[in-house]
C-alpha positions in Angstrom: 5.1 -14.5 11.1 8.1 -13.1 13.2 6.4 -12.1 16.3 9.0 -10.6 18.1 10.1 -8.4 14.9 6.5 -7.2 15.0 6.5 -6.9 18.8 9.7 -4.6 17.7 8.4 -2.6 15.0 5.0 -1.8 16.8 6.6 -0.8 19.5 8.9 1.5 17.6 6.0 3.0 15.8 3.7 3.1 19.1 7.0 5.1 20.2 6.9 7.6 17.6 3.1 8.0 17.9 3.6 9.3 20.9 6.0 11.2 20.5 4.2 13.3 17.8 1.1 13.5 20.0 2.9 14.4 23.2 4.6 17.3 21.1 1.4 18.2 19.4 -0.8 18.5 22.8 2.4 20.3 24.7 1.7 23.3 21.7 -1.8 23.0 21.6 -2.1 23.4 25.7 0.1 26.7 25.6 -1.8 27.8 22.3 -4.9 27.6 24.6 -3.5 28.7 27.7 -2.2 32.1 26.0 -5.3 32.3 24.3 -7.4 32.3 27.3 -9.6 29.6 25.9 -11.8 27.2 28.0 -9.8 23.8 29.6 -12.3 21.4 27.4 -10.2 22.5 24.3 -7.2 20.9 25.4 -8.7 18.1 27.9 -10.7 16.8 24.9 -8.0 16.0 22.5 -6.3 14.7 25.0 -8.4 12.6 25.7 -8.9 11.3 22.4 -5.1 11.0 22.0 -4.9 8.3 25.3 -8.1 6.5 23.7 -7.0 6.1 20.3 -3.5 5.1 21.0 -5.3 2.3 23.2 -7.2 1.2 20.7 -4.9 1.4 18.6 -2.6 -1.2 20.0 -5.3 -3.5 20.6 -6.4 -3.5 17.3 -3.7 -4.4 16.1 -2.9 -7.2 18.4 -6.3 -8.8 17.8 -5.5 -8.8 14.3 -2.5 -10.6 14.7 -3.3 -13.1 17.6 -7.1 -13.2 16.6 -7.4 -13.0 12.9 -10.1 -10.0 14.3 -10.9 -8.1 11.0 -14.4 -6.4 11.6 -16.4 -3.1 11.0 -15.4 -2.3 14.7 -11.8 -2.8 14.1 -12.1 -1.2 10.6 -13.6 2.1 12.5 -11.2 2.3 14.8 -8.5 1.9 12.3 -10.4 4.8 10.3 -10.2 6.8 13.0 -6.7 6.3 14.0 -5.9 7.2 11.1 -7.7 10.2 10.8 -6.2 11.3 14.1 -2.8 10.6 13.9 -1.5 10.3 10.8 -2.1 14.3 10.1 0.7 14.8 13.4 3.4 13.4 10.7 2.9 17.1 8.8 1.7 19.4 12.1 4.6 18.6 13.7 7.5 20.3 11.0 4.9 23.0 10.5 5.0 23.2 14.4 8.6 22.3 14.6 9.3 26.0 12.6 7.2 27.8 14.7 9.3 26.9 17.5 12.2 26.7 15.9 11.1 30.3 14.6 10.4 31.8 17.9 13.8 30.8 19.8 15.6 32.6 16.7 13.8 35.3 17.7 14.3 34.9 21.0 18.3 34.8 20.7 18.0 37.7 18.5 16.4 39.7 21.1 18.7 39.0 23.8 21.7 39.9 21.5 19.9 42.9 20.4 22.1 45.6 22.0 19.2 48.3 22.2 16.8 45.7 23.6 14.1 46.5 21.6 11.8 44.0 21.0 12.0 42.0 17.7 8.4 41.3 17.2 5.0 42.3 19.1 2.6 40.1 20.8 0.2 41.0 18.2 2.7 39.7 15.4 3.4 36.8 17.6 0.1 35.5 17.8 -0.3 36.4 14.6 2.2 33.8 13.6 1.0 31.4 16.0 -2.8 31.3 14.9 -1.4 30.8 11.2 0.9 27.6 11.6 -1.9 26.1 13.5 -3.8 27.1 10.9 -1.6 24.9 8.4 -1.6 22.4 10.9 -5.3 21.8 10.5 -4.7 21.4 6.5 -2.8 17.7 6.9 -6.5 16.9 8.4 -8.4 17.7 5.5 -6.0 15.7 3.7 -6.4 12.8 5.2 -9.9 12.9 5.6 -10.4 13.4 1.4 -8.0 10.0 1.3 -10.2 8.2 3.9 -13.6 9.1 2.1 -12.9 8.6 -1.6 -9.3 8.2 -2.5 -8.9 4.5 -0.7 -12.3 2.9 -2.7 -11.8 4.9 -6.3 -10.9 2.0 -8.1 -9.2 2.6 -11.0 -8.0 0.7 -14.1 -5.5 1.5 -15.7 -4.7 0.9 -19.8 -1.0 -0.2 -20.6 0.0 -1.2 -23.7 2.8 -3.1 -23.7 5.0 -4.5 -26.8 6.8 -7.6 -26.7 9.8 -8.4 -29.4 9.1 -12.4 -29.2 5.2 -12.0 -29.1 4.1 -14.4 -32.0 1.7 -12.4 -34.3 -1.3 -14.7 -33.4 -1.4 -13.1 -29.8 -0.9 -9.5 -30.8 -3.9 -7.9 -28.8 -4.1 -10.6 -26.3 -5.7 -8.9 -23.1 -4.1 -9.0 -19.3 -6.2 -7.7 -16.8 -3.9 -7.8 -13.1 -4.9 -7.1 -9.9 -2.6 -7.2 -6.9 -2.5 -7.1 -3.4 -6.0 -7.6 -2.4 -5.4 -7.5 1.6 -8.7 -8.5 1.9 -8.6 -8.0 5.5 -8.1 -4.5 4.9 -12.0 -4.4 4.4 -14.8 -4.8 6.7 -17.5 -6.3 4.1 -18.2 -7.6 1.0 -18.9 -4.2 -1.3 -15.7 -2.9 -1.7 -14.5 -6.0 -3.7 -17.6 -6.6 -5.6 -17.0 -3.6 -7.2 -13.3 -4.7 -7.9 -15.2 -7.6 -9.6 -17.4 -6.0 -11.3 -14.7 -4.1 -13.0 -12.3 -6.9 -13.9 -15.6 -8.8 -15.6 -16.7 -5.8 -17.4 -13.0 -5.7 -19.0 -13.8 -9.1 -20.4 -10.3 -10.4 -20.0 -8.6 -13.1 -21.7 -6.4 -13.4 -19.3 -6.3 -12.7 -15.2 -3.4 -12.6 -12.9 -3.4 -11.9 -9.3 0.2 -10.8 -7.9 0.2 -12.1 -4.2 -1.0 -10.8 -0.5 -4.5 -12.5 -1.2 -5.1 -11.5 2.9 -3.1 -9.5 5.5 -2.3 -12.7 7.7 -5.3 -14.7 7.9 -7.4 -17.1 5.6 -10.4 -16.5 7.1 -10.1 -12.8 5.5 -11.1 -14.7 2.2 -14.3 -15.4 3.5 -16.5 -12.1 3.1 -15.1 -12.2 -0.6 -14.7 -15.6 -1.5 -18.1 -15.7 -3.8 -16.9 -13.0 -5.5 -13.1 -14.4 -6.1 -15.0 -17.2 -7.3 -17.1 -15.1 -9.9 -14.1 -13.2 -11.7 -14.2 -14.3 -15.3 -11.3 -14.7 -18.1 -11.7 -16.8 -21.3 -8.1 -18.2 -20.6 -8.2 -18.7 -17.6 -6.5 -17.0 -14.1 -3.3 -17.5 -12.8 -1.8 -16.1 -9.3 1.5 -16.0 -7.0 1.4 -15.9 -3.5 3.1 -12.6 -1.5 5.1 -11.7 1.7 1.5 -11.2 3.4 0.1 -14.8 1.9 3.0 -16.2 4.6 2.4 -14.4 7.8 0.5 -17.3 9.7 0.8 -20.6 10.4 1.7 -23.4 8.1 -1.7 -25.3 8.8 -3.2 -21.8 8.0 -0.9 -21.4 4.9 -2.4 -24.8 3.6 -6.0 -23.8 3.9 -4.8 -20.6 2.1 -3.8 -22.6 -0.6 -6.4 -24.8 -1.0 -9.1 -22.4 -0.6 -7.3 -20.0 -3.7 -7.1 -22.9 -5.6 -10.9 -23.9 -5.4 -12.0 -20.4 -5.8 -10.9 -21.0 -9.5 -7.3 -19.4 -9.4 -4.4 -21.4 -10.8 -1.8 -20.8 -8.1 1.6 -21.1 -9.7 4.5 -21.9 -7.1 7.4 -21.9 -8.2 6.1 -23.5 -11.3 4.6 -22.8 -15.2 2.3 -23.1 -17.3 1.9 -23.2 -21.0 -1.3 -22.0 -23.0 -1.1 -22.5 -26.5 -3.7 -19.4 -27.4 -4.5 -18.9 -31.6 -2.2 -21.9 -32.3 0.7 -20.2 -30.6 2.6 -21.0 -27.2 2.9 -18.4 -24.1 4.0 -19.3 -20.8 2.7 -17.9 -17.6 5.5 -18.5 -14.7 5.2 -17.7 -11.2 7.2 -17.7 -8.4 6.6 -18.3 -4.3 7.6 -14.5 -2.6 11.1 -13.9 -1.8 11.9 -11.0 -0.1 11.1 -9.0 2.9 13.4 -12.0 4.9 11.0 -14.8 2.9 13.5 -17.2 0.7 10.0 -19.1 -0.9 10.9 -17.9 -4.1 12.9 -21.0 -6.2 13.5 -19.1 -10.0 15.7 -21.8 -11.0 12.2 -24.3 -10.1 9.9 -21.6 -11.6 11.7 -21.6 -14.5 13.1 -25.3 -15.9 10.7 -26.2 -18.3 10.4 -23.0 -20.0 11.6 -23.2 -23.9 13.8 -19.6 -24.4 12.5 -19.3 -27.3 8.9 -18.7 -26.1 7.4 -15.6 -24.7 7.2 -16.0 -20.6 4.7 -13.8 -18.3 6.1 -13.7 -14.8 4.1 -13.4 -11.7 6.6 -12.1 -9.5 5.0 -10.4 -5.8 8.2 -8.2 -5.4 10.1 -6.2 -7.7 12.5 -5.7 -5.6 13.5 -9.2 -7.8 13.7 -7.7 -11.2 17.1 -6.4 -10.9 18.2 -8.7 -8.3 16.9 -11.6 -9.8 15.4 -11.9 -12.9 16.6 -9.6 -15.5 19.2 -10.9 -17.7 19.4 -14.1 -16.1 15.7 -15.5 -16.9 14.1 -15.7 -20.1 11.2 -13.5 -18.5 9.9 -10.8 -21.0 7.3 -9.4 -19.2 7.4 -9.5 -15.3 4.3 -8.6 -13.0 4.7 -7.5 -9.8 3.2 -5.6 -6.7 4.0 -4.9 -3.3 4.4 -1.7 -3.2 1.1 -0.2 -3.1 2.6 2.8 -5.4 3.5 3.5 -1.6 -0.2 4.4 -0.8 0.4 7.7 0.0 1.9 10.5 -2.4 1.0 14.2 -2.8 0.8 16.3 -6.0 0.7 19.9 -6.4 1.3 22.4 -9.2 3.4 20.3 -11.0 5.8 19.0 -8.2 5.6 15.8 -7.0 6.3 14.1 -4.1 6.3 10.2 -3.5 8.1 8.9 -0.7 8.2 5.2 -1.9 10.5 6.0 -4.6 13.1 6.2 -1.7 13.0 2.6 -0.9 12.1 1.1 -4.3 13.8 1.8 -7.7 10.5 0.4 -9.5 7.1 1.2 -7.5 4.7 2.0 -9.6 4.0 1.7 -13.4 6.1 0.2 -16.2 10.1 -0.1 -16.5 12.0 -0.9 -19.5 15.7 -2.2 -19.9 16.6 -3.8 -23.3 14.0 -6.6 -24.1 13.3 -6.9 -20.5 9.9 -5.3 -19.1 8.2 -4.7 -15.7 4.8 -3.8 -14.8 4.4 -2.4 -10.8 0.7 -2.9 -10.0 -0.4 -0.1 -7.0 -2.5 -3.0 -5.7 -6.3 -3.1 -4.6 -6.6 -3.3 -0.9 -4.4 -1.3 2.0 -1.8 -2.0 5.4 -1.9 -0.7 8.3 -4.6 2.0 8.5 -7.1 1.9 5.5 -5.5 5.1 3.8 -4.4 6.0 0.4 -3.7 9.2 0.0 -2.8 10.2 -4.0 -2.3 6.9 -5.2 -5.7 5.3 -6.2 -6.2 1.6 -6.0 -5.5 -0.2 -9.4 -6.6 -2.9 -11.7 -4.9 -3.0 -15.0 -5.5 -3.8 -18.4 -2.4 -4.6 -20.3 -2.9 -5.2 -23.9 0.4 -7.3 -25.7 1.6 -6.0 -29.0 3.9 -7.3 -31.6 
């Protein structure tokens, strides 16, 4: 890993963390001190603000430095999360109160007859409410911390495929992506992941990268259980951006351990299964992207006869259009990375998903002439264990003719 880009962009976010709880306690003090309410309500917060900022930076410095990934740290990270990440929506909501009151302000002062424009009563009237919405962002949060980030949930798609010999037609894909197991404090949470992919009784398996956060020893609360997934075929996996952050010795014993836990790990390399006396090829590539150049397409791809159907394992779609459309012979290309951008809100129709802004294809299945792309939302979480509207996936893709 780059550690001075990470020294660069925790320190940017630490900045900004701040910066929304500086501006969040400076409201909440006057809101208590116009309100005549007991000192503890604003020392208390306070304090928890300075604490959890602390913690939070050493948390995640012991996860880089020490490969720490515990309950302790997973506790703290939950309640980081819990207390921070609600600022990002009480600070606009806090933002037009202000904003609000200086307009009012202004238009006071130009008011010729210098009446007042609105009462105290109205005025705290309007205060109590946007602290009121404020609060709302918490419940949010706390609904994705509880259930959202554990509801595993599979997904059906049913994909057709021009060159799919008939003999395959119904031939059952069950991927998972982005595990992060680091981004869980025990065992349970990926049994269950298990227990679901088995219960699909795939014929096939694929796992699309970020196996860990930046560690191999995060394999080791769920290795057993990597080792029990089941497909009559077989299992095939690529490595991701996250499978890299460490060093190479560590990257080796990634590697090797994946590969005795019963995975075939394709890099930059392919395989072919000849399945009901027809031939499919699974391909898959090392990660390029987010600064990596692993990926080699031209390696991936050399002994791969056009006129064959090919399954690509591909960790980021940023590569579909940059890459691999309409210059491999790819016809379905699996991917992940994105998460579905692990947090995304839904209300009365309206919709609101803010990785769309930084990746054409996020979530789901894209089409463009014969060429086909399936975005896993991925299993496990980075940075604080949230999801918020976007549940964690495993998906069953069934081929058709």
């Amino acid at each position: 890993m780059d550690i001075t880009r990470f020294i660069i962009f925790f320190s940017i976010l630490s900045a900004i963390f701040i910066a929304l709880e500086f501006y969040t306690l400076f409201n909440w003090r006057k809101f208590v001190n116009k309100h005549n309410l007991q000192r503890s309500w604003y020392r208390i917060p306070k304090f928890i603000s300075i604490f959890l900022l602390t913690a939070s930076t050493f948390s995640m410095f012991s996860s880089l430095f020490m490969g720490v990934n515990n309950k302790l740290r997973y506790i703290t990270m939950f309640l980081i999360a819990l207390w921070i990440l609600p600022k990002i929506a009480v600070v606009p909501v806090l933002l037009m109160k202000d904003i609000s009151r200086l307009f009012l302000k202004l238009t006071r002062r130009l008011s010729s007859n210098k009446i007042d424009v609105v009462d105290d009563k109205r005025r705290k009237i309007v205060e109590t409410s946007a602290w009121t919405l404020a609060s709302i962002p918490f419940f949010i949060v706390s609904k994705g911390l509880f259930s959202t980030t554990n509801d595993f949930t599979v997904r059906k798609a049913e994909i057709h495929l021009p060159n799919l010999p008939k003999n395959l037609d119904g031939l059952k894909i069950v991927q998972l992506s982005d595990l992060h197991l680091g981004s869980f404090y025990d065992y349970s949470s990926f049994q269950e992941v298990r227990r679901l992919t088995n219960n699909l009784s795939p014929d096939i398996i694929v796992i699309t990268g970020d196996f860990v956060n930046n560690k191999p020893s995060e394999l080791k609360a769920n290795y057993k259980d990597l080792q029990l997934l089941k497909a009559d075929i077989g299992i095939f996996s690529c490595l991701g951006n996250h499978d890299h952050y460490m060093k190479d010795n560590e990257h080796i014993e990634l590697v090797k351990a994946l590969n005795n836990a019963g995975s075939n790990l394709l890099i930059n390399t392919s395989d072919r299964l000849i399945i009901n006396d027809s031939p499919i090829n699974i391909v898959g590539v090392d990660n390029l992207g987010m600064r990596q150049k692993f990926g080699d397409f031209n390696k991936a791809f050399e002994n791969i006869n056009k006129e064959e159907t090919s399954i690509l394992l591909c960790h980021d779609p940023t590569n579909w259009d940059l890459n691999i459309r309409n210059k491999y012979p790819a016809d379905l290309t699996l991917s992940g990375h994105t998460h579905g951008g692990q947090v995304a809100w839904e209300f009365n129709g309206f919709e609101f998903k803010p990785a769309k802004f930084v990746y054409r294809q996020f979530e789901g299945l894209y089409k463009n002439g014969n060429d086909q792309l399936y975005v896993n939302r991925g299993i496990g979480t980075v940075g604080p264990p949230l999801r918020i509207g976007v549940k964690p996936e495993i998906t069953e893709i069934i081929l058709k003719v």
